[in-house]
C-alpha positions in Angstrom: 0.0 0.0 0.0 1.0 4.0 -0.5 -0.2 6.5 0.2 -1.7 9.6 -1.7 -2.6 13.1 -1.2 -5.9 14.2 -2.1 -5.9 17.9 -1.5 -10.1 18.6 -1.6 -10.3 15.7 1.0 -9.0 17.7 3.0 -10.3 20.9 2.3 -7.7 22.5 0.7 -7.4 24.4 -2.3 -4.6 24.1 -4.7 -3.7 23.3 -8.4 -1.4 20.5 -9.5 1.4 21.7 -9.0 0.9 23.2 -5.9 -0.4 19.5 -4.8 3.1 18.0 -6.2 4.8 20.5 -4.2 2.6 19.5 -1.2 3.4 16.0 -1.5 6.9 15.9 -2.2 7.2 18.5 0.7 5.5 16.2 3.5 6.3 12.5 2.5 3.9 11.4 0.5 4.3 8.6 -1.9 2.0 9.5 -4.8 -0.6 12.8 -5.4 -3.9 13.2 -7.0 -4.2 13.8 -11.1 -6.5 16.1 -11.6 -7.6 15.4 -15.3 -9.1 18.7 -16.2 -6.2 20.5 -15.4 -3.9 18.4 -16.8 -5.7 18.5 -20.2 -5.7 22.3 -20.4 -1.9 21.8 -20.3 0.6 22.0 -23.9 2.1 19.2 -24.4 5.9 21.4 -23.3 4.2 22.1 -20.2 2.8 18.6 -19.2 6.2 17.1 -20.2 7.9 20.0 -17.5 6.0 19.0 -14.8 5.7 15.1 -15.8 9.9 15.7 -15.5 9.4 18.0 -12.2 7.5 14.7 -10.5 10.3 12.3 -11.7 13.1 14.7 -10.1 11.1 14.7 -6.8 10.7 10.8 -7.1 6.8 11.5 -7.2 3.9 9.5 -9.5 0.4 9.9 -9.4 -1.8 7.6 -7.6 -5.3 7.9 -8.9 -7.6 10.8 -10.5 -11.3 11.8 -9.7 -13.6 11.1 -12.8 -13.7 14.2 -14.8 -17.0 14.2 -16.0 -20.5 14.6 -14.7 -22.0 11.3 -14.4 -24.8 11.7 -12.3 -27.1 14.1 -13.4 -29.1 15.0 -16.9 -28.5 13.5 -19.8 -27.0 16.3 -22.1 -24.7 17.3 -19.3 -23.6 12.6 -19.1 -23.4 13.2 -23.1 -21.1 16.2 -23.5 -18.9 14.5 -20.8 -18.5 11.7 -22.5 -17.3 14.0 -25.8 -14.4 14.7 -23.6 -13.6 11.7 -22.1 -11.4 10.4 -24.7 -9.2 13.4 -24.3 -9.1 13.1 -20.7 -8.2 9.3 -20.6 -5.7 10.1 -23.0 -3.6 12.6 -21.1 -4.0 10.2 -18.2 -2.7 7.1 -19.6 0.2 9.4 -20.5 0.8 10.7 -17.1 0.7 7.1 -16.0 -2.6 7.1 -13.9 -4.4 3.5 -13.9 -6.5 4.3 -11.3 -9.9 6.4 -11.2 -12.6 6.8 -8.7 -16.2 7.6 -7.9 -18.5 7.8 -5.3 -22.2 6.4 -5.7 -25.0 8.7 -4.4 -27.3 6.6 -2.2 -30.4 8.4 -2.7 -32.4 10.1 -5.3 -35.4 12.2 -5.4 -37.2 11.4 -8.6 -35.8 7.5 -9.5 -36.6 4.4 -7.5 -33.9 2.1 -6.9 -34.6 -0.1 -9.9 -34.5 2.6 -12.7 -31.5 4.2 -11.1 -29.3 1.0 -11.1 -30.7 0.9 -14.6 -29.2 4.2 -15.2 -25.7 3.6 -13.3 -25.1 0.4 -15.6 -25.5 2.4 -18.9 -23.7 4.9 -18.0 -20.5 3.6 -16.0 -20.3 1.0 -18.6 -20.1 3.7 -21.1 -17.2 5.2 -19.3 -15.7 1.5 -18.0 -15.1 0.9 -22.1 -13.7 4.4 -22.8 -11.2 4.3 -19.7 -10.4 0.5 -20.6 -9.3 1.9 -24.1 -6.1 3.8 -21.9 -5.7 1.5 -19.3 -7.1 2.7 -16.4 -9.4 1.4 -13.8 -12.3 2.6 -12.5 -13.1 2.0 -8.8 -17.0 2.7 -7.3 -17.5 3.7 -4.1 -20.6 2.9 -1.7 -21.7 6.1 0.8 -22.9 4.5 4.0 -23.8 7.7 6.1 -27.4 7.3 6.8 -27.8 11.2 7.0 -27.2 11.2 3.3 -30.6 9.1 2.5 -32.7 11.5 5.4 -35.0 13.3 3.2 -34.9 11.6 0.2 -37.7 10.0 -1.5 -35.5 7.0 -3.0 -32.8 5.0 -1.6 -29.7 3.8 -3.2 -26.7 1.6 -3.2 -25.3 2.2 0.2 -23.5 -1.1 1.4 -20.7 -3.0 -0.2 -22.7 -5.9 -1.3 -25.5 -3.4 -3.4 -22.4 -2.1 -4.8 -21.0 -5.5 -6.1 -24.0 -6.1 -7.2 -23.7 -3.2 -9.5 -20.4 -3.9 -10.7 -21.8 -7.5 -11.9 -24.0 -6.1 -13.7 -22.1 -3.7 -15.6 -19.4 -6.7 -15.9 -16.3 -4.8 -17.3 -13.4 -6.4 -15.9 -11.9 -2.9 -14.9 -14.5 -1.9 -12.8 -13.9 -2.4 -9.6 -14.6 -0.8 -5.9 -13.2 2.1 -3.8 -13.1 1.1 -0.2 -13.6 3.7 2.8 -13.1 2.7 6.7 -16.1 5.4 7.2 -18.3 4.3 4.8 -17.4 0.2 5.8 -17.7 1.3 10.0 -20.8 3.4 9.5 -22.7 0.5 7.7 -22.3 -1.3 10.6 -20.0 -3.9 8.2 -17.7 -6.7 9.8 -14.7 -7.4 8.7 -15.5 -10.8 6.9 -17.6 -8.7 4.2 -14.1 -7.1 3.4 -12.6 -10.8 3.5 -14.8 -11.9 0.2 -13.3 -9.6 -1.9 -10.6 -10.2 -4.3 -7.3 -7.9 -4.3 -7.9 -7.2 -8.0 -11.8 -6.5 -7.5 -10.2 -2.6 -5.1 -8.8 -0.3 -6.7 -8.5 2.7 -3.8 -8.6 2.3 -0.6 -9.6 5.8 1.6 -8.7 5.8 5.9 -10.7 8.1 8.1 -11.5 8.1 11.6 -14.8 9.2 13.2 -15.5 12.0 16.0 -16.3 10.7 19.8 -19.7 10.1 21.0 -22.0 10.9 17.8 -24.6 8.7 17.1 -23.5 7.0 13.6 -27.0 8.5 12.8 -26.8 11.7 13.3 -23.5 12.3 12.2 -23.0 14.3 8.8 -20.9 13.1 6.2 -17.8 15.2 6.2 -17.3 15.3 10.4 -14.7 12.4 10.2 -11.3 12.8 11.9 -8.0 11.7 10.5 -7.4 8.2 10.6 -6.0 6.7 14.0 -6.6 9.7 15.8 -9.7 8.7 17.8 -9.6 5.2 17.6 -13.4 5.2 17.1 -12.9 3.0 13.4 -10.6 -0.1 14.0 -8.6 0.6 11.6 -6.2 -2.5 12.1 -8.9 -4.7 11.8 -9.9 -2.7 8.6 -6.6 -2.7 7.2 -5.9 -6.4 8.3 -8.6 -7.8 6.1 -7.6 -5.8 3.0 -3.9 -7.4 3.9 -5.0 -10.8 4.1 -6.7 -10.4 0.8 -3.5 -8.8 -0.9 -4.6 -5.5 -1.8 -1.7 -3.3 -3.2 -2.7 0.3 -4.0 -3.1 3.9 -3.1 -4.1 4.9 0.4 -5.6 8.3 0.9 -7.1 9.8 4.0 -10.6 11.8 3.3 -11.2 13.2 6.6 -12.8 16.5 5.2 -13.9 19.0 8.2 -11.8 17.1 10.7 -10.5 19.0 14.1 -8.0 21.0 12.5 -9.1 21.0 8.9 -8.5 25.1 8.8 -4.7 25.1 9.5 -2.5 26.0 7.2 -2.2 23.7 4.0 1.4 22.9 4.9 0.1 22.0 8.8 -2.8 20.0 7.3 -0.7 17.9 4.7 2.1 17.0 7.2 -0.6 15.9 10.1 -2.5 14.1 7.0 1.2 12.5 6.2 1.6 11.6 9.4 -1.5 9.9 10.4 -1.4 7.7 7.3 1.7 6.6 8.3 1.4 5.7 11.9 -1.7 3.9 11.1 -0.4 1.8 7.8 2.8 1.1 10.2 0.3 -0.4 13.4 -2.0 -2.3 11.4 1.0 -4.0 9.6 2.5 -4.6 13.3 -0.5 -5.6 14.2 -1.2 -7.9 11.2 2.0 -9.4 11.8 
């Protein structure tokens, strides 16, 4: 496992090269591509800073998906124009990895004619980002106060999520694993252990605040992970061990105690946290 700095998960604002910056400056192994950006780029100025990343020993661990994939359908369609473009300029910065998170709840589809929906149009994007060699990784969102209000559930628990990926059945589709999203769904850890290593392709570590009701609690008031020791982390990071999981690991703690330090005080807590917890669960493990 490595990890990877994801500069919005933790609140902070800065382009790509500040984020390269960022990472080389506090330790971590990979950064965040950021597709859009790097598209805008001439092909003299994405070589400087794909050469800038190689002289600080830096690669990219994963990207975002750079289109709009869950709402109308002209604003899905003129995504998918660009797409092409975008998987291009990643495959050439090296990024195999891509993620997305699942909304789990809508106000106008009911579950059936939403999965409907999701299938068409991640296997749409599944072929394109295939074509370049990257994987794309689904993620499940567990936190019940994201389905309050809504007049249709969705996929919120890792098996409704597998269940999707089945069905689209691209072989590079896979799943983006949260400790937040797997602790607030109540999961054990022998869900985790029926997964394959090739079936994840991010992992993300947070930690949750003391003494909130998993019910009550919004979505972005995690901590970093191993801080509060809510979210057993080893046991989390155990079972993805066990089942041989090599990849990124990012922390997306958002609005955690802290979050509105200064970047450089943020990234080398973030930095740290990661490590300290990857390096007890392995002793742990062990």
């Amino acid at each position: 496992m490595f990890t990877c700095l994801v500069c919005r998960s933790l609140c902070i604002e800065a382009t790509q090269l500040e984020a390269i910056k960022l990472a080389h400056r506090h330790g971590f192994d990979t950064v965040e591509a950021r597709a859009d950006e790097l598209e805008r780029l001439s092909d003299c100025e994405l070589g400087h800073l794909l050469d800038e990343m190689q002289g600080k020993a830096l690669r990219f661990g994963l990207a975002g998906l750079p289109i709009d994939m869950r709402r109308d359908a002209p604003r899905f369609a003129d995504g998918m124009q660009r797409l092409p473009s975008l998987a291009q300029v990643l495959q050439r910065c090296g990024v195999t990895r891509l993620g997305v998170s699942i909304v789990p709840a809508h106000d106008e589809l009911p579950y059936a004619d939403n999965f409907r929906l999701h299938v068409t149009r991640i296997s749409a994007v599944a072929r394109v980002l295939a074509d370049h060699g990257v994987r794309f990784g689904l993620e499940y969102c567990a936190t019940p106060t994201l389905r309050h209000g809504k007049a249709h559930e969705f996929i919120h628990s890792l098996p409704q999520l597998r269940e999707l990926i089945a069905a689209v059945g691209a072989p590079n589709v896979g799943v983006v694993l949260d400790s937040w999203h797997w602790w607030i769904s109540g999961s054990a850890a022998a869900e985790l252990a029926t997964l394959r290593a090739e079936e994840i392709v991010s992992v993300d570590l947070d930690d949750a605040p003391v003494g909130i009701a998993r019910e009550v609690l919004g979505d972005r008031q995690r901590e970093l992970p191993g801080t509060t020791g809510v979210i057993n982390l080893a046991e989390f990071l155990g079972a993805l061990r066990r089942v041989g999981y090599e990849g990124p690991v990012r922390a997306e703690p958002f609005e955690f105690t802290g979050w509105q330090a200064g970047r450089d005080e943020v990234c080398a807590r973030t930095s740290a946290a990661l490590a300290q917890t990857l390096k007890g669960a392995a002793k742990t493990d062990g």
